[in-house]
C-alpha positions in Angstrom: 40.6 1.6 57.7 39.7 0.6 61.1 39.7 3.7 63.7 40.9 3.9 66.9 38.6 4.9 69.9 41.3 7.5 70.4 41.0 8.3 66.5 37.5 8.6 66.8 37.4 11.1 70.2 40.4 13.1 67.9 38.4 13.6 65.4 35.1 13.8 66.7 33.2 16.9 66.6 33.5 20.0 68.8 32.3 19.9 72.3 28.6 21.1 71.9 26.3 21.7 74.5 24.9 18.4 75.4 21.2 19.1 74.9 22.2 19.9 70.9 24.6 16.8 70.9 21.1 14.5 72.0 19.2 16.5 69.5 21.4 15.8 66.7 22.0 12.1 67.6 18.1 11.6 67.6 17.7 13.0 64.2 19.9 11.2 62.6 19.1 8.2 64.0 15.5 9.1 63.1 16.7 9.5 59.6 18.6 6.5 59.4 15.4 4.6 60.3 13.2 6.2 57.7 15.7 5.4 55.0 15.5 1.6 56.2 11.7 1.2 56.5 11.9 3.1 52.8 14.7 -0.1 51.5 12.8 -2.9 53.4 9.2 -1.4 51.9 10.8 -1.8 48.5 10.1 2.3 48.3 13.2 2.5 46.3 12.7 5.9 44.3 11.5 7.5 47.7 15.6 6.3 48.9 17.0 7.9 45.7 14.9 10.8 46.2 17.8 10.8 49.8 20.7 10.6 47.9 22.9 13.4 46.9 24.0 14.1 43.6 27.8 13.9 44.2 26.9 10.7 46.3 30.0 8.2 46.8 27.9 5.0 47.2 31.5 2.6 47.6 31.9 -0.7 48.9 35.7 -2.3 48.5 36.6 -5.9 49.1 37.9 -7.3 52.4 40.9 -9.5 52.2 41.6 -12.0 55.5 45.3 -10.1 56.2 48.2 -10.8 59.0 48.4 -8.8 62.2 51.1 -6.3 60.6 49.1 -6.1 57.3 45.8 -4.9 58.7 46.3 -1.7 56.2 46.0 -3.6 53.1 42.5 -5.5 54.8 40.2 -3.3 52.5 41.0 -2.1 49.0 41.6 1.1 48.1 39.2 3.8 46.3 40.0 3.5 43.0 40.6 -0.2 43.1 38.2 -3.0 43.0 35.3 -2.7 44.6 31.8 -4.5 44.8 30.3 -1.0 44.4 31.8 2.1 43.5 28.4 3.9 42.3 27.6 7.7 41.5 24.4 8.7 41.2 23.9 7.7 37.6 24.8 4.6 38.4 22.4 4.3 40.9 19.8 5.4 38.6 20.6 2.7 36.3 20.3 0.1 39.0 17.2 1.2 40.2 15.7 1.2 35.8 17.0 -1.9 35.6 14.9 -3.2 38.8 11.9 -0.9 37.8 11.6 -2.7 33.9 11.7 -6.2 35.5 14.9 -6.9 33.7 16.7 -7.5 36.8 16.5 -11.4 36.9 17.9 -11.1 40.9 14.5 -9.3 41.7 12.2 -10.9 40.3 10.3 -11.8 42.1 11.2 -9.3 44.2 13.1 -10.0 47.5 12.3 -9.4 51.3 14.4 -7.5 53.1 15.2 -6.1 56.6 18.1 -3.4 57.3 19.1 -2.9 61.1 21.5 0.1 62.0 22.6 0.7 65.1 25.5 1.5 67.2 24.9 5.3 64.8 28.4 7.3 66.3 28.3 11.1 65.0 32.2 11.4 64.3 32.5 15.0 63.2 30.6 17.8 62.1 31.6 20.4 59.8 29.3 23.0 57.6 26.2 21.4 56.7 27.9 17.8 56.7 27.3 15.2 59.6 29.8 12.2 59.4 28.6 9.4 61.1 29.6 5.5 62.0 26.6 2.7 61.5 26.5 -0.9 62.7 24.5 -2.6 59.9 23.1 -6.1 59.6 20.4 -7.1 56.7 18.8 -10.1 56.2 17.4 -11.1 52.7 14.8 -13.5 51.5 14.2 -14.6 48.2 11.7 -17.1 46.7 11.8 -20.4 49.2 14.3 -20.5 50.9 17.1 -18.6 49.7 18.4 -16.4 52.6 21.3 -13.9 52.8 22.5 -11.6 55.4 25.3 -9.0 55.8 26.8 -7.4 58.7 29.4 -4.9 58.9 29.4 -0.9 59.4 29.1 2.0 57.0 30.5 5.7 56.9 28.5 8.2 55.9 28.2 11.6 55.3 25.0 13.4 55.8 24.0 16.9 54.0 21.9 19.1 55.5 18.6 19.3 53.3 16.0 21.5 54.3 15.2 19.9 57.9 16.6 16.6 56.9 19.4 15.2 55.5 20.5 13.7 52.2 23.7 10.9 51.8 26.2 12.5 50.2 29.0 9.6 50.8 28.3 5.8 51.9 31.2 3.7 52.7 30.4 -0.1 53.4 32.9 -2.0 54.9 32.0 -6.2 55.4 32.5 -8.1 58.1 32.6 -11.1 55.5 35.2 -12.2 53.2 33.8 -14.6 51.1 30.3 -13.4 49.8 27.9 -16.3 49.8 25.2 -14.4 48.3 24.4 -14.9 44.5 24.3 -11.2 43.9 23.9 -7.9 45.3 21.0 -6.7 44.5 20.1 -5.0 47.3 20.7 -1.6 48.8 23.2 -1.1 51.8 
């Protein structure tokens, strides 16, 4: 799953003047924060109001693998996965959280998402791929604490003059999940 730097520059997106390369990258950036602040300010129909309705939300399990198996690190879609979410799905979640019936949020959690290291891969149509660098940190009652670091692909669609996530692919850095659940949103 892993990409090469040479992978990435191969793929990457067409050579674009530089001042609409800088524009781009700041707006998606910009959008990437707004849809944090949304998560950590528990603003979570405001984030599904972001999400696409053919979204792939999709998280798959990371295996520790030898040198020559580094292929079979991360299952496959259509596998096992932690998440592996359509839109429905994610209504569901977010019912379930909004009746009080999920026992993981209440009380509700604290939460802080970081992105950074945001790569724009390729762009094609209306769609902007980009690489993320995420690390959250979770609080719950006292003094249970969780974080999670690893990166995520998305693809952004074009949506009036902002975007909406029409793919998110997390990918751990972790193996073994201490966490008691996943309640929150990558």
């Amino acid at each position: 799953m892993e990409q090469t730097v040479e992978a990435a520059k191969a793929d990457s997106w067409p050579a674009t003047p530089i001042p609409e390369r800088m524009a781009l990258q700041y707006e998606v950036e910009q959008f990437l924060y707004a849809e944090a602040a949304l998560l950590d300010g528990r603003k979570f129909r405001d984030w599904y109001a972001l999400l696409a309705s053919d979204i792939h939300y999709w998280m798959p399990i990371r295996r520790t693998v030898t040198s020559d198996n580094l292929d079979m690190e991360f299952t496959q879609p259509g596998d096992m996965a932690y998440f592996d979410d359509d839109l429905t799905i994610l209504d569901m979640r977010l019912k379930k959280q909004e009746a009080g019936s999920s026992w993981a949020e209440e009380p509700p959690s604290r939460s802080r998402h970081f992105v950074g290291n945001v790569r724009i891969l390729k762009v094609a149509g209306d769609e902007v791929t980009v690489e993320v660098a995420f690390y959250i940190y979770r609080s719950r009652l006292n003094s249970d604490v969780d974080t999670w670091v690893g990166r995520r692909e998305d693809v952004l669609r074009r949506h009036g003059d902002s975007f909406q996530i029409a793919r998110r692919h997390i990918f751990l850095d972790q193996t073994v999940i201490q966490s008691a659940n996943f309640s929150t949103f990558f």
